[in-house]
N, CA and C atoms as a LAMMPS dump frame, in Angstrom:
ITEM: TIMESTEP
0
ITEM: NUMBER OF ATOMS
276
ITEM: BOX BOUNDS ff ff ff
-5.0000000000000000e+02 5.0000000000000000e+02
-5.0000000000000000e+02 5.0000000000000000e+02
-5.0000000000000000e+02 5.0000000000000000e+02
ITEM: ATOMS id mol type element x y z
1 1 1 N 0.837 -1.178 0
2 1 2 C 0 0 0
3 1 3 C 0.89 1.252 0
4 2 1 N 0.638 2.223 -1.203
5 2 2 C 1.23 3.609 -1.216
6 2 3 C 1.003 4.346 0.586
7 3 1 N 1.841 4.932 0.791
8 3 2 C 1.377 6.556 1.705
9 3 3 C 1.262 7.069 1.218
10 4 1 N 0.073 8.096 1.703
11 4 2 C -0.072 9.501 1.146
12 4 3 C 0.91 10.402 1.355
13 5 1 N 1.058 11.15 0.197
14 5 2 C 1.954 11.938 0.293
15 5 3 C 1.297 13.492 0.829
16 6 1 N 1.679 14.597 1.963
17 6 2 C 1.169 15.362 2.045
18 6 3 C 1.09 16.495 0.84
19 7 1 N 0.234 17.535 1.303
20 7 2 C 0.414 18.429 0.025
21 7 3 C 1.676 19.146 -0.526
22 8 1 N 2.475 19.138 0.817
23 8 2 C 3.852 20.087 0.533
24 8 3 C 4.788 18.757 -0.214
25 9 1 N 4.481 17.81 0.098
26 9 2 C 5.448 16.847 -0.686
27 9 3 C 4.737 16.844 -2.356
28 10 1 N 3.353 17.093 -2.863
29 10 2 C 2.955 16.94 -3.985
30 10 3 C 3.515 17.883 -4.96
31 11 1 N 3.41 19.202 -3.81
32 11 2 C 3.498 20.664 -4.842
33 11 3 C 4.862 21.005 -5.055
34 12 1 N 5.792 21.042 -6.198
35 12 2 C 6.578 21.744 -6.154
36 12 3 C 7.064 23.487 -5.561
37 13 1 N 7.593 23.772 -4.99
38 13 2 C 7.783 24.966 -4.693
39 13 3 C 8.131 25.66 -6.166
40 14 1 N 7.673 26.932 -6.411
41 14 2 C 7.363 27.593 -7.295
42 14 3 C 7.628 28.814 -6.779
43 15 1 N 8.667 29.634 -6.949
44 15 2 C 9.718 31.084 -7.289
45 15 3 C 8.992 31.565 -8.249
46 16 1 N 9.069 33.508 -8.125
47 16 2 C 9.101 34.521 -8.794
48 16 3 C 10.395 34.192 -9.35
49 17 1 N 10.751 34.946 -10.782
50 17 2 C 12.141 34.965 -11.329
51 17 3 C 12.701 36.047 -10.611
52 18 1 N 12.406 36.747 -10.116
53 18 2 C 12.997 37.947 -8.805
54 18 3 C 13.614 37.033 -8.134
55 19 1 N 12.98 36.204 -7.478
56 19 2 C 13.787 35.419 -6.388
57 19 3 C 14.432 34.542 -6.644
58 20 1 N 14.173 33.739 -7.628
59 20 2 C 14.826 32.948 -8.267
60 20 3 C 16.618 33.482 -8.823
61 21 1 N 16.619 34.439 -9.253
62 21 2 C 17.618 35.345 -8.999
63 21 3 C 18.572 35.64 -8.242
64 22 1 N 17.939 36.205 -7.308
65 22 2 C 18.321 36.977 -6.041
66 22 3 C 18.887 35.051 -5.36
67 23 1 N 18.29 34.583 -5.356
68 23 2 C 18.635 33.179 -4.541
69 23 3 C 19.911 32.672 -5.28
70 24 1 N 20.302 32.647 -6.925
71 24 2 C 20.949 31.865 -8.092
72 24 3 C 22.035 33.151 -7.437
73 25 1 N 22.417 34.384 -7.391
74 25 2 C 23.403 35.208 -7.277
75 25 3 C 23.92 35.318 -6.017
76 26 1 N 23.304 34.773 -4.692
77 26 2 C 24.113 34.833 -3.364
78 26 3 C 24.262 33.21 -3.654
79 27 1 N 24.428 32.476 -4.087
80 27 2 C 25.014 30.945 -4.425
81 27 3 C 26.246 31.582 -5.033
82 28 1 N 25.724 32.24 -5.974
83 28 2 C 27.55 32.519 -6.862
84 28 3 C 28.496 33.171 -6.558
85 29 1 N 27.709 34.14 -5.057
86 29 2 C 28.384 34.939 -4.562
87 29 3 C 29.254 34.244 -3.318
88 30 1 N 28.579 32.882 -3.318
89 30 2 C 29.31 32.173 -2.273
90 30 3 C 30.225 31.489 -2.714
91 31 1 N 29.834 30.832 -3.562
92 31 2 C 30.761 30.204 -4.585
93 31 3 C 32.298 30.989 -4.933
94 32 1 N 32.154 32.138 -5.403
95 32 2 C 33.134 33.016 -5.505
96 32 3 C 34.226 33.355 -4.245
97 33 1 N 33.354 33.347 -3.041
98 33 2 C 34.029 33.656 -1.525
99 33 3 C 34.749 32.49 -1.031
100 34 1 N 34.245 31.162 -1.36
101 34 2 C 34.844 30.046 -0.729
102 34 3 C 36.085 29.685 -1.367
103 35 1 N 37.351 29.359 -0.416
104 35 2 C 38.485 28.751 -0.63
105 35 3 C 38.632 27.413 -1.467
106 36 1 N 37.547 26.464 -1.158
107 36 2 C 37.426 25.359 -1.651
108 36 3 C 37.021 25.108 -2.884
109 37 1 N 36.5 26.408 -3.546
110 37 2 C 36.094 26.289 -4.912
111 37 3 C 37.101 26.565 -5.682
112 38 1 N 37.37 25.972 -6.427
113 38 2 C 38.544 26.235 -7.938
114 38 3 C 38.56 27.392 -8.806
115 39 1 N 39.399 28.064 -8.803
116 39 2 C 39.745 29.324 -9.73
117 39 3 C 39.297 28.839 -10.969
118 40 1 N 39.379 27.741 -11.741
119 40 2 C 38.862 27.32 -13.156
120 40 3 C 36.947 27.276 -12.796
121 41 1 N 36.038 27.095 -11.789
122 41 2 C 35.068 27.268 -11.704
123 41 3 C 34.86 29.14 -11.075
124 42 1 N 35.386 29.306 -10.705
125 42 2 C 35.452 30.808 -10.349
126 42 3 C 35.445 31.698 -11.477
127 43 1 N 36.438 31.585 -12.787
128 43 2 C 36.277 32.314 -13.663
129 43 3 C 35.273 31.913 -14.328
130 44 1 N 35.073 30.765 -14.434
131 44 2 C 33.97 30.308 -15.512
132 44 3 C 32.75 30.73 -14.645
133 45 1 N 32.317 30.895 -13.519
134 45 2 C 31.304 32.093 -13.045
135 45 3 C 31.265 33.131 -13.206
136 46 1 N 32.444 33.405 -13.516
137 46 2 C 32.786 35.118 -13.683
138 46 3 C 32.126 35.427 -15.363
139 47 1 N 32.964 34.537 -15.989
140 47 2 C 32.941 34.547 -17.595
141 47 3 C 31.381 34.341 -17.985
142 48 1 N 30.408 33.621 -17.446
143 48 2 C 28.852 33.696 -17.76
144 48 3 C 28.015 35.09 -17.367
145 49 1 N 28.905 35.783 -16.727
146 49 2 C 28.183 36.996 -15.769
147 49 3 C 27.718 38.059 -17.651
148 50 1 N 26.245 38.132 -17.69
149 50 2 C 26.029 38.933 -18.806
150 50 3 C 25.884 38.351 -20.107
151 51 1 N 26.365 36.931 -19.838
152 51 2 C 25.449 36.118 -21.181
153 51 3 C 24.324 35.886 -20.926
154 52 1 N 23.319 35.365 -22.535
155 52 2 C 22.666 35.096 -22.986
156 52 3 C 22.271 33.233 -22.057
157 53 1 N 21.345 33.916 -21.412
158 53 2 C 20.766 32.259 -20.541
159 53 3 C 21.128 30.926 -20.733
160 54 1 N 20.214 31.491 -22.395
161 54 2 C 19.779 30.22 -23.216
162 54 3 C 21.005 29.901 -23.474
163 55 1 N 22.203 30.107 -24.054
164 55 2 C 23.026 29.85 -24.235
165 55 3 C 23.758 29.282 -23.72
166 56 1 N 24.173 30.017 -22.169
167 56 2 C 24.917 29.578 -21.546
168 56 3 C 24.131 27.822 -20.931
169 57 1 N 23.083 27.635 -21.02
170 57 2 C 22.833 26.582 -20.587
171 57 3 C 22.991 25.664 -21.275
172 58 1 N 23.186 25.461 -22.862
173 58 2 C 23.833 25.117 -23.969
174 58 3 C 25.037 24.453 -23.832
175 59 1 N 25.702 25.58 -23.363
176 59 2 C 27.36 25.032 -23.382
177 59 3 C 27.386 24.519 -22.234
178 60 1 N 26.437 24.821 -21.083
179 60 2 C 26.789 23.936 -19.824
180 60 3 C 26.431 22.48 -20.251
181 61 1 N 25.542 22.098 -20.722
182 61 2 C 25.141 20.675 -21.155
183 61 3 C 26.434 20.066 -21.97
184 62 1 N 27.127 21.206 -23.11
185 62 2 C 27.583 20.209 -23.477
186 62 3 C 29.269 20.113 -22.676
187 63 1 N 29.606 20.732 -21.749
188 63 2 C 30.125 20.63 -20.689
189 63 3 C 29.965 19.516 -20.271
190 64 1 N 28.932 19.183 -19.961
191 64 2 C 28.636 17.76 -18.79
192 64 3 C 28.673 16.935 -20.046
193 65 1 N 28.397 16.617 -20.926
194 65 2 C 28.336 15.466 -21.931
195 65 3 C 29.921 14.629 -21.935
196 66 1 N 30.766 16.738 -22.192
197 66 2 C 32.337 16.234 -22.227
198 66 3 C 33.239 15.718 -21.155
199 67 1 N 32.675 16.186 -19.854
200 67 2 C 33.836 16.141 -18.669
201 67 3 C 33.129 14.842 -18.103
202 68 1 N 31.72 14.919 -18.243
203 68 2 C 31.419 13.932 -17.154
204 68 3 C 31.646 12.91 -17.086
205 69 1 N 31.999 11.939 -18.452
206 69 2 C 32.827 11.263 -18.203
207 69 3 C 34.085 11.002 -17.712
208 70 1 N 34.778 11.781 -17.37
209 70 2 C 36.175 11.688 -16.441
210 70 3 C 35.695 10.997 -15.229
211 71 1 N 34.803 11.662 -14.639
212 71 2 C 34.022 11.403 -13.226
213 71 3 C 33.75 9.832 -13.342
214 72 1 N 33.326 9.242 -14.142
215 72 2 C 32.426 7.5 -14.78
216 72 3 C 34.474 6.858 -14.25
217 73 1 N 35.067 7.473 -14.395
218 73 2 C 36.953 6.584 -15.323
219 73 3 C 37.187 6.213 -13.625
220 74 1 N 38.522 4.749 -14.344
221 74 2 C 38.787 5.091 -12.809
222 74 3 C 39.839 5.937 -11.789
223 75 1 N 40.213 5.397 -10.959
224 75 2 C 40.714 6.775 -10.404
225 75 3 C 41.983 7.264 -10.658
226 76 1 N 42.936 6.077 -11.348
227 76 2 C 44.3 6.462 -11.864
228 76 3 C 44.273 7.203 -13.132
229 77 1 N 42.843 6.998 -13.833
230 77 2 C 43.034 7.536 -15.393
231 77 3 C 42.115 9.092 -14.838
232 78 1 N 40.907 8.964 -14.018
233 78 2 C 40.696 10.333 -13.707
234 78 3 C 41.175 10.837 -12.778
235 79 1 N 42.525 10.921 -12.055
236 79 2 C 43.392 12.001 -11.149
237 79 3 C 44.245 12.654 -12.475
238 80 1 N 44.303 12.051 -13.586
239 80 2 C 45.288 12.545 -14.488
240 80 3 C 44.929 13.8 -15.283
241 81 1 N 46.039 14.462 -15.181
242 81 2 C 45.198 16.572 -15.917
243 81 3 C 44.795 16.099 -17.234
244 82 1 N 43.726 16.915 -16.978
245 82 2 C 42.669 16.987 -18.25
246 82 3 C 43.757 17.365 -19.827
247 83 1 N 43.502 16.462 -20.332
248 83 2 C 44.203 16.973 -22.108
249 83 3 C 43.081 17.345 -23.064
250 84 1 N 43.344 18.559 -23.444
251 84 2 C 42.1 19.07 -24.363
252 84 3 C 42.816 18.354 -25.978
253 85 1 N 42.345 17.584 -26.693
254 85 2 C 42.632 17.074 -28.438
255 85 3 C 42.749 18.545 -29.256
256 86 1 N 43.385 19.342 -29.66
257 86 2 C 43.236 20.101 -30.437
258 86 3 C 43.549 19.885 -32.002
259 87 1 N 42.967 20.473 -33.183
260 87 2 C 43.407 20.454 -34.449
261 87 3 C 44.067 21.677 -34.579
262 88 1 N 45.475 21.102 -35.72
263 88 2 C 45.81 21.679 -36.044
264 88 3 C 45.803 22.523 -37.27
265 89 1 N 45.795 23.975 -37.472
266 89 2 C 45.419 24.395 -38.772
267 89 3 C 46.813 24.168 -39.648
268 90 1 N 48.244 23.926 -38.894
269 90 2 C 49.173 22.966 -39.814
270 90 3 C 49.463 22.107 -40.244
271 91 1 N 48.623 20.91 -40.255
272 91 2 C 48.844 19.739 -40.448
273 91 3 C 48.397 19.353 -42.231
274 92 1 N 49.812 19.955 -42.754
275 92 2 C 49.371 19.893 -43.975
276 92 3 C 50.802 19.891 -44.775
């Protein structure tokens, strides 16, 4: 037999984009203050400040498509620094 679930467990909580805001910018503002966060996530907070939403949520996805697999590897192949594949426009 299910439990009932009460109403506060049914309803999602539901934000103004005011607050929704105001809540998303003292996160980043914490984010920014804490020691434990990484200068490579620090700028890349910095560097979204004044883009385009839609966008930036774009490249965050395909962010996670690319890195998140490191996270899946195991731990000798993911402690190892990230190598970005680049092309070369000399290879000719």
């Amino acid at each position: 037999m299910q439990r009932r679930r009460s109403p506060l467990e049914r309803a999602p909580v539901r934000h103004e984009p005011e607050t929704l805001l105001a809540i998303t910018n003292a996160r980043i503002a914490r984010l920014l203050e804490s020691p434990q966060v990484s200068d490579w996530l620090k700028a890349a907070l910095l560097a979204a400040d004044g883009h385009d939403p839609i966008g930036l949520h774009n490249e965050i996805e395909i962010l996670r498509h690319v890195i998140a697999p490191l996270a899946q590897a195991d731990c000798k192949t993911a402690m190892q620094p990230l190598r970005i594949a680049r092309r070369g426009n000399d290879a000719g």
